[in-house]
C-alpha positions as CSV (number, residue, x, y, z in Angstrom):
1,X,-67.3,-31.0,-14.8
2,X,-68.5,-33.3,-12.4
3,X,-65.7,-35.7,-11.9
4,X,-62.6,-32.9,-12.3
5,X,-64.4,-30.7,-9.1
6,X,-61.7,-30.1,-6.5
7,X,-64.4,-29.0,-3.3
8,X,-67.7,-29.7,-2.8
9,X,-69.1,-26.4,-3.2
10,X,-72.6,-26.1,-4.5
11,X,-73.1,-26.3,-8.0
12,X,-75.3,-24.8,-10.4
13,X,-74.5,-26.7,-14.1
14,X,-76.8,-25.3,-17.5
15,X,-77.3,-28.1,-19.7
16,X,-78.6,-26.5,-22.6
17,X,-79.4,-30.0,-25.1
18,X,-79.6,-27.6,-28.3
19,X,-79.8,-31.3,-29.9
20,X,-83.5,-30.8,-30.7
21,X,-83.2,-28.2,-33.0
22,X,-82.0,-26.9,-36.3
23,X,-79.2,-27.5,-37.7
24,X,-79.5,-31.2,-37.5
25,X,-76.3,-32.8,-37.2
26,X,-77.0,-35.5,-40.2
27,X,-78.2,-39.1,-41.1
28,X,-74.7,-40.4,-40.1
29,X,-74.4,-38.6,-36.6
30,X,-78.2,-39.7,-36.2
31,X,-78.2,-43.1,-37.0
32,X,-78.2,-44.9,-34.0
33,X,-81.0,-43.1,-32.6
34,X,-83.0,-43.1,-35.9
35,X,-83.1,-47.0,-36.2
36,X,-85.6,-48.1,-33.7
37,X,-87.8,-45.4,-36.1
38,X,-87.6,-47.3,-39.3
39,X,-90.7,-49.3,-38.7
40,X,-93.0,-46.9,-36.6
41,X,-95.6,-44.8,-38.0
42,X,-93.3,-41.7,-37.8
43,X,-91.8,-43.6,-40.7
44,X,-94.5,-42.1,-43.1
45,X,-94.2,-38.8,-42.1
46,X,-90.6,-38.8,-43.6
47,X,-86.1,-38.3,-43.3
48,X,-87.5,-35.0,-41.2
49,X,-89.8,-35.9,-38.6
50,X,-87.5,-39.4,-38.3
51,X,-84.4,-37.6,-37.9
52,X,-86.3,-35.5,-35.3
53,X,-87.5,-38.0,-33.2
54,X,-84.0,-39.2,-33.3
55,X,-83.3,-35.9,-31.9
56,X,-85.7,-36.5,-28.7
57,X,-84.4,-39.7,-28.2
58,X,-80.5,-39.0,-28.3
59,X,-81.6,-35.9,-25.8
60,X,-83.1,-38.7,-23.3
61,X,-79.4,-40.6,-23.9
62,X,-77.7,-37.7,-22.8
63,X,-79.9,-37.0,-20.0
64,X,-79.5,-40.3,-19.0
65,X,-75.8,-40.3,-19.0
66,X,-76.1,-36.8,-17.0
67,X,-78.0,-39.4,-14.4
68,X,-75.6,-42.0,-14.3
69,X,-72.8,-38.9,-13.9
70,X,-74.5,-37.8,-11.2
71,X,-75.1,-41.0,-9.2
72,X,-71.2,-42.0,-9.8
73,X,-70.0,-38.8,-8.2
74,X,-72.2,-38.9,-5.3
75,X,-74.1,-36.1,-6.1
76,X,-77.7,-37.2,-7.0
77,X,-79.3,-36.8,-3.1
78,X,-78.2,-32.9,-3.6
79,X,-79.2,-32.4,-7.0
80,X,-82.7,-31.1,-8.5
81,X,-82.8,-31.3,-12.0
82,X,-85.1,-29.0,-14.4
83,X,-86.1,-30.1,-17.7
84,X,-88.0,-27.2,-19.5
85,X,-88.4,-26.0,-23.2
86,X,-89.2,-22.7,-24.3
87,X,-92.1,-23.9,-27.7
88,X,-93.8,-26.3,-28.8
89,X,-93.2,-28.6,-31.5
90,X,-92.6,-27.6,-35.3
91,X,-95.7,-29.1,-36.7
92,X,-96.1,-28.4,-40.3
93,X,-97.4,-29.8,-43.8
94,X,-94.6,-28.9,-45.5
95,X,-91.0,-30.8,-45.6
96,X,-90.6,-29.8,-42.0
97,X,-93.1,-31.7,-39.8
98,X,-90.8,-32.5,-36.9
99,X,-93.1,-32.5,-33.9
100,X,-96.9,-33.7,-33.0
101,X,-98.7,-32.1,-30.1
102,X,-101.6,-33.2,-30.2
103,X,-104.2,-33.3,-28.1
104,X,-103.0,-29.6,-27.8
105,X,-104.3,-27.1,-31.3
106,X,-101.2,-25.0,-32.6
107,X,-97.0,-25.7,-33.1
108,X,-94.3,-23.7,-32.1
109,X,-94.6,-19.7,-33.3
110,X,-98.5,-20.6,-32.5
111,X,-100.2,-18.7,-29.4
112,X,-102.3,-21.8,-29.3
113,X,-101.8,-24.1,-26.5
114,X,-99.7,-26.7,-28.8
115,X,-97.3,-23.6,-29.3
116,X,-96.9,-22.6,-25.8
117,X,-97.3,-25.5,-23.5
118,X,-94.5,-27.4,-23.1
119,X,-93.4,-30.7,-21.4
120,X,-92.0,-30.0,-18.4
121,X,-90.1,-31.9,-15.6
122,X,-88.5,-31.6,-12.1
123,X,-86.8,-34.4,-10.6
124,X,-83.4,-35.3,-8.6
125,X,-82.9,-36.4,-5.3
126,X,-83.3,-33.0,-3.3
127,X,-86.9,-32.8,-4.8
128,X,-89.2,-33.6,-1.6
129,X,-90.1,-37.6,-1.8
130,X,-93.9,-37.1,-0.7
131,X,-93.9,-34.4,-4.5
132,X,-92.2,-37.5,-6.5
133,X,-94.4,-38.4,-9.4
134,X,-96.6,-35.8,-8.6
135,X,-98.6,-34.0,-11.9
136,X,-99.2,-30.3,-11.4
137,X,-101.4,-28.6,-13.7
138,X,-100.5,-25.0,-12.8
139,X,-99.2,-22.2,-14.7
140,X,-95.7,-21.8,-14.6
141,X,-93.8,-19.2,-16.7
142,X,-89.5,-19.4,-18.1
143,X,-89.2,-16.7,-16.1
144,X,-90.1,-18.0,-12.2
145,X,-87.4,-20.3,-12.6
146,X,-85.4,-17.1,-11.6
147,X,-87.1,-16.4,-8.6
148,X,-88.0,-20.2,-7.7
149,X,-84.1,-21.2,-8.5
150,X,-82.8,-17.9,-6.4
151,X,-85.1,-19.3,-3.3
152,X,-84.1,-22.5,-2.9
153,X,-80.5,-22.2,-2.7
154,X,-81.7,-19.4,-0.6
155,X,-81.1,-16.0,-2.7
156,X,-82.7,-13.0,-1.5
157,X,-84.7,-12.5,-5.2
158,X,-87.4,-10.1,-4.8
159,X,-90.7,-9.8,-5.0
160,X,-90.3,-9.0,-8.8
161,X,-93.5,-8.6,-10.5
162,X,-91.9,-10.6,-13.2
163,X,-91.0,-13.7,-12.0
164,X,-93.0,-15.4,-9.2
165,X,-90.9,-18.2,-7.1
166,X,-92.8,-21.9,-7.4
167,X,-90.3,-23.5,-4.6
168,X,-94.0,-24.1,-2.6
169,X,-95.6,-24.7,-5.8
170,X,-93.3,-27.7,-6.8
171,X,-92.3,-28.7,-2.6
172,X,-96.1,-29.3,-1.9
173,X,-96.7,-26.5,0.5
174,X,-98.9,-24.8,-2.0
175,X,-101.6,-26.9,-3.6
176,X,-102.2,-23.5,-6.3
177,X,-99.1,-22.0,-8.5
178,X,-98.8,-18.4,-7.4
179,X,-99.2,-17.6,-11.4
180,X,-103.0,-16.8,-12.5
181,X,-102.4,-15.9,-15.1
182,X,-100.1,-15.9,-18.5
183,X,-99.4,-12.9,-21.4
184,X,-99.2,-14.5,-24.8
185,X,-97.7,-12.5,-27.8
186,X,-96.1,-9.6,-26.4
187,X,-94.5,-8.1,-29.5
188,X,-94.2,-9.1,-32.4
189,X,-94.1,-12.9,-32.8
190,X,-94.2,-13.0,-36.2
């Protein structure tokens, strides 16, 4: 997608890295990534929690690659890149421990903070230099990337009392997140 562009429109690209998820693709698909686990602690929590880890760590491949695309086709200065999941980590005693969230109490399908917090990232080279390497602690809900993503490529958005834009938030103009406040469990989440 990046290379075969014939004008140098802006462009919005979803990278949606499924990878750390069920189904797994296998052992054999895996096994590159799962090596470098055969000797860690991670070891002893068994095949699942390996082969996940060796999930996480082919996702940072392809991100990686998505990096190196980006600085070939001159496009990293113009970029901002958001890495975001929607759950925590399956953390279970059962066959399917695949996650470990700890210092955080709770796993995904959890209302507890190991369930709902997520890591989260923004980076590229259109993210202001003086907010580089910055940790913000602030809430920020899946759905202001809507308004936050519509405002900086300068979308008229709103005000929606759904989605509250963070562009401030994550440029440094605002030292507080706009969000005070987060609704866990609406409906039924089993």
């Amino acid at each position: 997608v990046l290379f075969s562009r014939q004008d140098q429109a802006p462009l919005f690209l979803y990278v949606a890295l499924q990878a750390v998820h069920k189904p797994s693709p296998g052992r054999v698909a895996l096994r590159p990534w799962m090596k470098q686990y055969e000797s860690t602690d991670s070891y002893k929590h068994g095949e699942v929690f390996k082969a996940s880890a060796a999930l996480v760590t082919h996702a940072d491949h392809l991100l990686g690659g998505l990096n190196q695309s980006l600085h070939a086709a001159g496009m990293w200065s113009t970029t901002l890149i958001v890495h975001l999941s929607d759950n925590g980590g399956q953390v279970t005693f059962s066959n399917d421990v695949q996650g470990n969230n700890w210092p955080l109490r709770g796993f995904k399908r959890t209302l507890f903070e190991g369930g709902v917090r997520t890591p989260a990232f923004v980076s590229g080279g259109a993210l202001p230099t003086a907010t580089r390497g910055q940790v913000l602690d602030g809430f920020i809900h899946l759905a202001d990337w809507y308004a936050t993503l519509s405002e900086v490529v300068g979308l008229r958005w709103g005000p929606h009392s759904s989605t509250y834009s963070m562009a401030r938030y994550l440029s440094g103009e605002s030292s507080e997140s706009p969000r005070t406040e987060i609704i866990l469990g609406a409906g039924n989440t089993g």
